[in-house]
C-alpha positions in Angstrom: -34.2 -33.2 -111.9 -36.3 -35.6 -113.4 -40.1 -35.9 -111.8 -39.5 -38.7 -109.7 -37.0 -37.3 -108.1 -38.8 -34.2 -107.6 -41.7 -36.2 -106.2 -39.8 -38.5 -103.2 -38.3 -34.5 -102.3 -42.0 -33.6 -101.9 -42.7 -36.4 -99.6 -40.0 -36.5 -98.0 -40.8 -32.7 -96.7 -44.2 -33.7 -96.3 -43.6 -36.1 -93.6 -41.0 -34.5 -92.0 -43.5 -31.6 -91.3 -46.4 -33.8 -90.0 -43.9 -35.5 -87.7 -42.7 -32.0 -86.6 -46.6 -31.1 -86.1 -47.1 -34.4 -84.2 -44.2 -33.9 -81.5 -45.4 -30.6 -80.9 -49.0 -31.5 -79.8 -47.4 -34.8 -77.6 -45.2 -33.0 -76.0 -46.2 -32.5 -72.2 -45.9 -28.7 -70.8 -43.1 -27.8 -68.1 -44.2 -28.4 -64.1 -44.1 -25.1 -62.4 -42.1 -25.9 -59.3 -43.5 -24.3 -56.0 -40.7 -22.4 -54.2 -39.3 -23.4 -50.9 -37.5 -21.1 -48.0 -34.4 -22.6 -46.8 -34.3 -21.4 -42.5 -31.0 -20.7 -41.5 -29.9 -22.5 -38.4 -29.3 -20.4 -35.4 -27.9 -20.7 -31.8 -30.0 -18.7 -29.2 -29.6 -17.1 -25.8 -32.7 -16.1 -23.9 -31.7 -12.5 -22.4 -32.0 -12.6 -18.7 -30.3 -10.1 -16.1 -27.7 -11.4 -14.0 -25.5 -10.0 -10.7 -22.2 -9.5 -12.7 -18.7 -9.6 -11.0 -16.8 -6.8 -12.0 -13.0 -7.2 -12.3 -9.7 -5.5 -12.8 -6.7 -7.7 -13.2 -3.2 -6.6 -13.4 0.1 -7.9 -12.8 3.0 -6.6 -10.8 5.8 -7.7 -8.2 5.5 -8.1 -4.0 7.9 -6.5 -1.8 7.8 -6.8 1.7 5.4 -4.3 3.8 8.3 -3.4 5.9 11.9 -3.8 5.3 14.8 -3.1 8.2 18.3 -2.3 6.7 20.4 -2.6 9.2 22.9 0.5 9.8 25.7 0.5 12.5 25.7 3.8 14.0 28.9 2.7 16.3 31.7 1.7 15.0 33.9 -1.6 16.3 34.8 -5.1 15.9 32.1 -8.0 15.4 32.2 -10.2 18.7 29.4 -12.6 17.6 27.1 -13.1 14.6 24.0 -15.3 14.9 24.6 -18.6 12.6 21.1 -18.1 10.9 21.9 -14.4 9.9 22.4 -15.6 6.4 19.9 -14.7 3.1 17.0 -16.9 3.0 16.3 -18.0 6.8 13.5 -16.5 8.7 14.0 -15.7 12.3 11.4 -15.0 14.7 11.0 -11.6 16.7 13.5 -11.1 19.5 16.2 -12.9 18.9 19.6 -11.9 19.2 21.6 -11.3 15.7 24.4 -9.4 16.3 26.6 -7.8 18.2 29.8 -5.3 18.4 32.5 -4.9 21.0 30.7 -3.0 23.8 33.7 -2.3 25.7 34.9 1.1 24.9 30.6 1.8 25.2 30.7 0.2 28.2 33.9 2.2 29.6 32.1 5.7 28.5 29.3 4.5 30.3 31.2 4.5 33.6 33.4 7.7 32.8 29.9 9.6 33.2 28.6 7.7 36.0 31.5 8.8 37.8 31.4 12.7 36.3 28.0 12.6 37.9 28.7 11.5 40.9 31.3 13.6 41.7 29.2 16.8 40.5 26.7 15.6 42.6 29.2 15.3 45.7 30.3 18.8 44.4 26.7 20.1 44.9 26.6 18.4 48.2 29.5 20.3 49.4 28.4 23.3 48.1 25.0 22.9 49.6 26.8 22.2 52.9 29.0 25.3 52.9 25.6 27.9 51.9 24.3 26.4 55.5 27.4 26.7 57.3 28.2 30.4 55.2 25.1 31.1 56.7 25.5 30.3 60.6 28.6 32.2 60.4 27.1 35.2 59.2 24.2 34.9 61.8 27.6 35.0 64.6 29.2 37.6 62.5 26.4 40.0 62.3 26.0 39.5 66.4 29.5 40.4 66.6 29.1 43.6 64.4 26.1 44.2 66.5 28.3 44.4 69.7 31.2 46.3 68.4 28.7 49.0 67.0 27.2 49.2 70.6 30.8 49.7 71.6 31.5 52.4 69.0 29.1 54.1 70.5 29.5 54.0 73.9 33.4 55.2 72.8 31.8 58.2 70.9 29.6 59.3 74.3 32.9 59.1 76.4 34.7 60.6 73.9 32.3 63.5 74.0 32.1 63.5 78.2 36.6 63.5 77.9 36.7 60.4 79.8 38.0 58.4 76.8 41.2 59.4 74.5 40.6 59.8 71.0 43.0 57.1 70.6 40.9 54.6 72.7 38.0 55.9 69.6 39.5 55.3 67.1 40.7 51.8 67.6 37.0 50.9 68.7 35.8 52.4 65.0 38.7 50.0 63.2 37.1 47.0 65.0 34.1 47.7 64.2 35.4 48.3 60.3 36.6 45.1 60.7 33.7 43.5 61.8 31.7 44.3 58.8 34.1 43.4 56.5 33.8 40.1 57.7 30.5 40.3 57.6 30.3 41.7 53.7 33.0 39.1 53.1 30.5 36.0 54.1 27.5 37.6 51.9 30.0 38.0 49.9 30.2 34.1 49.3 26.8 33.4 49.3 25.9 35.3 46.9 28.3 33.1 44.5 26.8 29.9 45.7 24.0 30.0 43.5 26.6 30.9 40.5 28.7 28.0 41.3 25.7 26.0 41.7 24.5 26.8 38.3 28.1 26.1 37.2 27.8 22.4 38.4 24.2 21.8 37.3 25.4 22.8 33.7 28.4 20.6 34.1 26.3 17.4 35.9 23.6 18.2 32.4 26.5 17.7 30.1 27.8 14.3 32.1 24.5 13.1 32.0 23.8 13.8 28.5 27.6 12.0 28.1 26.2 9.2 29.9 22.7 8.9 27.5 24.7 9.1 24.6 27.0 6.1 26.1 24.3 4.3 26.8 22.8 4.7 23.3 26.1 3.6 21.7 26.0 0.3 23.9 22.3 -0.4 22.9 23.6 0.5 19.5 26.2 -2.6 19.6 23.2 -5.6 20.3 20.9 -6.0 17.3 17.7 -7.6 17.7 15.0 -8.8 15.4 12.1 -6.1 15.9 9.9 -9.0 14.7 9.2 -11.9 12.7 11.4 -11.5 9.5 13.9 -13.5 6.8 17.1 -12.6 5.8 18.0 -10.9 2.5 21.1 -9.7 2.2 24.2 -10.0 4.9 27.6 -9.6 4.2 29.6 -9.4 7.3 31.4 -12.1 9.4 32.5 -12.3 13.2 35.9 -10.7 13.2 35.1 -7.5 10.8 35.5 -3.8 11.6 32.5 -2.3 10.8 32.4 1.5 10.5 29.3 4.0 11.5 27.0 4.4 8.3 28.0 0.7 7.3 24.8 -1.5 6.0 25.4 -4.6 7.9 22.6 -6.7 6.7 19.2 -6.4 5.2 15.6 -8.6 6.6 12.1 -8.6 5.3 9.2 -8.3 7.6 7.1 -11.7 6.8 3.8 -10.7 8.7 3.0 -8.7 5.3 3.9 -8.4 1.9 2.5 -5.8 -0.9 2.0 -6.0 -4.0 2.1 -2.9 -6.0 0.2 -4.1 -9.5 0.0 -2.3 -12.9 -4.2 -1.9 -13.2 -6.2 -0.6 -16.2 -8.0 3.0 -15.5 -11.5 1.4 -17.3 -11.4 -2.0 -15.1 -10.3 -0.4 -12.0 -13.1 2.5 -12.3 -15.4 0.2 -13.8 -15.2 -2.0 -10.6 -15.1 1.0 -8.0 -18.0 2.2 -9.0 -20.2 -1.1 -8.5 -18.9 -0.5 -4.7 -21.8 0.7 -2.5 -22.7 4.2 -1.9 -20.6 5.5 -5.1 -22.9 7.3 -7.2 -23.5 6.1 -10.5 -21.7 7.5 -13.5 -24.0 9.7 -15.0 -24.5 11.9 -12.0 -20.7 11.5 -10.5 -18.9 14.4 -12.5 -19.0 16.9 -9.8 -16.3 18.4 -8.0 -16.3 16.7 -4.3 -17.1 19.4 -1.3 -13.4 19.8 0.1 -10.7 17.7 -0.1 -11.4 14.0 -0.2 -9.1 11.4 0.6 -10.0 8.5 -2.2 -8.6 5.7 -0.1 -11.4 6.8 3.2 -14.1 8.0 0.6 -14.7 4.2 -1.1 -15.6 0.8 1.1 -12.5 -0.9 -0.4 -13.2 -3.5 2.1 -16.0 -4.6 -0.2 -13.9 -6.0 -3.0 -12.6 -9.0 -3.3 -8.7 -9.6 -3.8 -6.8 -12.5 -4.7 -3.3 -12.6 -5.9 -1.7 -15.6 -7.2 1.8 -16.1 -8.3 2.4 -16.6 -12.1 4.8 -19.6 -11.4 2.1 -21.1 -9.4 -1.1 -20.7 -11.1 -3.1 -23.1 -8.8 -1.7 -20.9 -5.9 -4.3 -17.9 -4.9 -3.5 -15.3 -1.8 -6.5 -13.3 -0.4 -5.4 -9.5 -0.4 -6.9 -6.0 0.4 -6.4 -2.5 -1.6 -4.5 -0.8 0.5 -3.9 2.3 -1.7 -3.0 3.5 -4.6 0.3 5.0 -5.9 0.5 9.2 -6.4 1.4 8.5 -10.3 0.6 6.5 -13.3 3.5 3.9 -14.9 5.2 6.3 -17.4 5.2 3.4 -20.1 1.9 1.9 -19.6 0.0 4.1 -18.1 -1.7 2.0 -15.5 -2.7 2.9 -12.6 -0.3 0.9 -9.9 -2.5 -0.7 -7.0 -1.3 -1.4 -3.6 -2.1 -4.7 -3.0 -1.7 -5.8 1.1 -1.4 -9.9 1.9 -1.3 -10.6 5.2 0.6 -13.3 6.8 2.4 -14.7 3.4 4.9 -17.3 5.4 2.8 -18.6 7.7 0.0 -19.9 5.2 2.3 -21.3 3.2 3.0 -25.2 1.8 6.0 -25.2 -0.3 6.0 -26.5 -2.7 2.2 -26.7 -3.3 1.6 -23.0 -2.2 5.2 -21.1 -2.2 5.3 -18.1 -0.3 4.7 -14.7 -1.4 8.9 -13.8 -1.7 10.7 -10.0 -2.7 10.4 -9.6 -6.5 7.9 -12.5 -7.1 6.2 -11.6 -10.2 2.2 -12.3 -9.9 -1.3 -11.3 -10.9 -3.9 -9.6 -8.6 -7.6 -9.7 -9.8 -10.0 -7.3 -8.1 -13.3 -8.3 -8.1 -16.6 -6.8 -6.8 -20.9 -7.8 -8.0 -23.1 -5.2 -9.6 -25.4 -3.9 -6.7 -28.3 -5.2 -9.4 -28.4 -7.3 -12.0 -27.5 -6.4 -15.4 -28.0 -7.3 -19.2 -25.0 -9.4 -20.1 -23.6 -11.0 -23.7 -21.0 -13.1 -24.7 -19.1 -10.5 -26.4 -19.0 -12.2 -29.4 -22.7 -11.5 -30.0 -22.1 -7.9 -30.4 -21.5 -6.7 -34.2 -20.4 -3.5 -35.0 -22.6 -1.8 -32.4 -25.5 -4.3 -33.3 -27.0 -7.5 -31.8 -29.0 -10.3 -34.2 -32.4 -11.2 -32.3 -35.0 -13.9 -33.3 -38.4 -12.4 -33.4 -41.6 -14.1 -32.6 -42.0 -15.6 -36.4 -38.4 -17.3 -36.1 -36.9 -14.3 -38.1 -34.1 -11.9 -38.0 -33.7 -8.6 -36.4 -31.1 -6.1 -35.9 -31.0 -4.3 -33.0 -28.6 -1.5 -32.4 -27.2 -1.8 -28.5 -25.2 0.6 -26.2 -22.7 -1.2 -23.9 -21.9 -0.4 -20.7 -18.4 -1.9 -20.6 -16.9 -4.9 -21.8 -14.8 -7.4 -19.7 -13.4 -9.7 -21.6 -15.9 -12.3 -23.0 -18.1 -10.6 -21.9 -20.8 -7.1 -22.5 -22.5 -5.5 -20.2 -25.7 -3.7 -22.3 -27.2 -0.6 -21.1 -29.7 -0.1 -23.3 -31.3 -1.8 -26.8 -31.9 -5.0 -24.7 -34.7 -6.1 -22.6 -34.9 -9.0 -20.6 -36.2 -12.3 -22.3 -35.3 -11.3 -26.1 -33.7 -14.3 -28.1 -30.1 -13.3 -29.1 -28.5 -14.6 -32.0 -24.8 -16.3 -30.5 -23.6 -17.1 -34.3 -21.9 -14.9 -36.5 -24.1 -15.3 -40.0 -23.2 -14.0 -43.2 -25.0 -12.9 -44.5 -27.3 -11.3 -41.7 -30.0 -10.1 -43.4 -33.2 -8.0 -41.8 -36.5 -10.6 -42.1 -34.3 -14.1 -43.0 -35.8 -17.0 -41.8 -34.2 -18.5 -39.2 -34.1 -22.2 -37.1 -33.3 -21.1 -33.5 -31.8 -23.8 -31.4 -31.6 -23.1 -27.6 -27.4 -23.2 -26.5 -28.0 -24.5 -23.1 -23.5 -25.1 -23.0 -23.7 -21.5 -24.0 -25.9 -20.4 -20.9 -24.1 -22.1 -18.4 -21.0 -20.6 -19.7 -22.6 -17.3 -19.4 -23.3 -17.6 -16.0 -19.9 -18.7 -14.7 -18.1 -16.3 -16.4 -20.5 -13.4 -14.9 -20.2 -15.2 -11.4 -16.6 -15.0 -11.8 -15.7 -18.8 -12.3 -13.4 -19.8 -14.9 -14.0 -21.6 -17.9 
């Protein structure tokens, strides 16, 4: 390399150093950026206690309170047949449905009468011959009296020879004679009171002949023992029906039941909101003596509506009536009694259908907490916890008991107190001291508070 060469490489590396040395001090040093908190945005709920009304809902199917399958206990030939006594028409209370030949009733009926009247002519005559068995035996005995005077007069002759023995002994066969007639009418009074009891006996039988007629002639006429309609009949004017034979079959319409498949939680949960049932801490004790459940509890107190699942619109006022002696062996629900009164004559078909035999529906019990209570959209419960929004807009996790859940919605025994901010959204992650931006849900609240008063969404 020749020296100019060597000397252009020389500045060459001198100026690329001084230009490296002069970048270095221009360039400007890195802006420290200050560090910002991102809040996460939060819906809110202030806490506040309200009245909260319990329910148990549960579906099931209505029968009729009362039923009347119509058995004949006579047997005979159908004379006439009601033209509404077909399935599906209601008929009201007293009206005459049916009826079977009453003649060969009718012709027992009169055998008897006459049986009893001629026992009772028989006792008549018998009572007639006592009296007169008895004036003859007052003439008899006078007679006997004389012919024993007789005898003896006879006997004091006899003795004195001014009488034959002959003469004596005819006087003693009269006087023989004489009571034997005498014997002979006691005789016959003593057997009036046996043939008396012979025709009583005989005059019971006739008239239990003739109650028995009478029974089988009532037994022909069938009459509606009250409001009902029609669900099954079979026969026809014409037909010999036979004793045991089920003629036809009528609902009672005053009353229907409906005997519903309940949850053992929702249906305790609500009796024991009921007044004057202890609370369930202190209520597992044995009661003093037997207790019957359905006198024990104010059932009166709850509210009952049942409303057919084909008519959703459609609601039915009801009362608990009872409840069944067993649990549903595939369920295990309790099944609830369920009374409606008067399920024809409130009704508007088609708008409100009656409640009908087999009608498939859902009964909601309702009663409100005797005070109010902590309640949550049960969506703001997590895992046991609840997310709150402290005083410095940050978050807190608060560990809850429940009392029970219905639905939506959580009732909270204890973690809660009344004006804490609760966390409605779900965040993830929810971490202790995050910094939040609480919004106030006022759609939330009002939901809230018609879901705990029992309105629907």
């Amino acid at each position: 390399m020749t020296g100019k060469n060597k000397l252009t490489l020389a500045l060459a590396l001198i100026a690329g150093i001084a230009f490296v040395t002069v970048m270095v001090k221009l360039k400007q040093p890195p802006e420290r950026a200050t560090e910002e908190v991102t809040a996460t945005p939060a819906r809110i709920l202030e806490v506040t206690p309200l009245t909260v009304r319990t329910e148990a809902r549960g579906y099931g199917q209505v029968l009729p309170a009362r039923s009347w399958k119509a058995v004949a206990n006579v047997g005979g030939r159908i004379t006439w047949k009601h033209p509404d006594l077909e399935s599906g028409n209601l008929i009201p209370a007293g009206t005459h449905l049916l009826q079977i030949d009453p003649t060969r009733y009718q012709l027992a009926e009169a055998s008897a009468r006459a049986d009893i009247a001629g026992l009772e002519a028989e006792l008549r005559q018998l009572d007639q011959e006592q009296q007169n068995t008895r004036e003859l035996l007052a003439l008899e005995n006078r007679r006997l009296a004389l012919a024993q005077r007789e005898l003896e007069r006879a006997k004091t002759l006899v003795n004195r020879g001014a009488l034959s023995e002959t003469r004596l002994d005819e006087q003693q066969r009269a006087t023989l004679q004489q009571q034997q007639a005498v014997q002979s009418l006691k005789n016959q009074l003593n057997l009036i009171p046996v043939r008396k009891d012979t025709l009583n006996a005989r005059l019971a039988r006739s008239e239990s002949a003739l109650a028995s007629a009478r029974e089988d002639l009532e037994d022909t006429r069938f009459e509606a023992p009250w409001d009902l309609r029609v669900h099954q009949s079979d026969i026809e004017t014409g037909q010999q029906v036979n004793p045991g034979q089920t003629l036809f079959v009528a609902d009672d319409i005053t009353a229907a039941e409906a005997t519903v498949q309940l949850k053992i939680s929702e249906l305790r949960n609500v009796l024991f909101q009921l007044p004057g049932v202890p609370e369930l801490a202190g209520s597992n004790r044995a009661a003093q003596g037997f207790t019957d459940f359905h006198k024990q509890l104010p059932l009166d107190s709850l509210t009952v509506w049942v409303q057919p699942t084909g008519a959703p619109d459609s609601h039915w006022p009801g009362k608990l009536t009872r409840v069944t002696g067993s649990l549903d062996p595939a369920t295990r629900t309790v099944q609830a009694v369920i009374t409606v009164e008067e399920p024809y004559r409130d009704a508007n078909p088609p708008a409100r259908p009656p409640l009908v035999r087999n009608m498939f529906v859902q009964a909601t019990i309702t009663v409100p907490t005797p005070e109010p209570v902590l309640v949550v959209p049960a969506s703001a419960i997590h895992q046991g916890e609840v997310y709150l929004a402290d005083g410095d807009d940050r978050l807190q996790r608060q560990p809850v008991t429940l009392a029970w859940q219905q639905g939506e919605l959580a009732v909270v025994s204890s973690g809660l107190e009344p004006g804490n901010r609760l966390i409605l959204d779900d965040l993830i992650p929810a971490i202790e001291g995050m910094l939040l931006s609480p919004r106030a849900d006022e759609q939330s609240r009002q939901w809230l508070e018609k879901r705990a008063a029992g309105d629907q969404p």
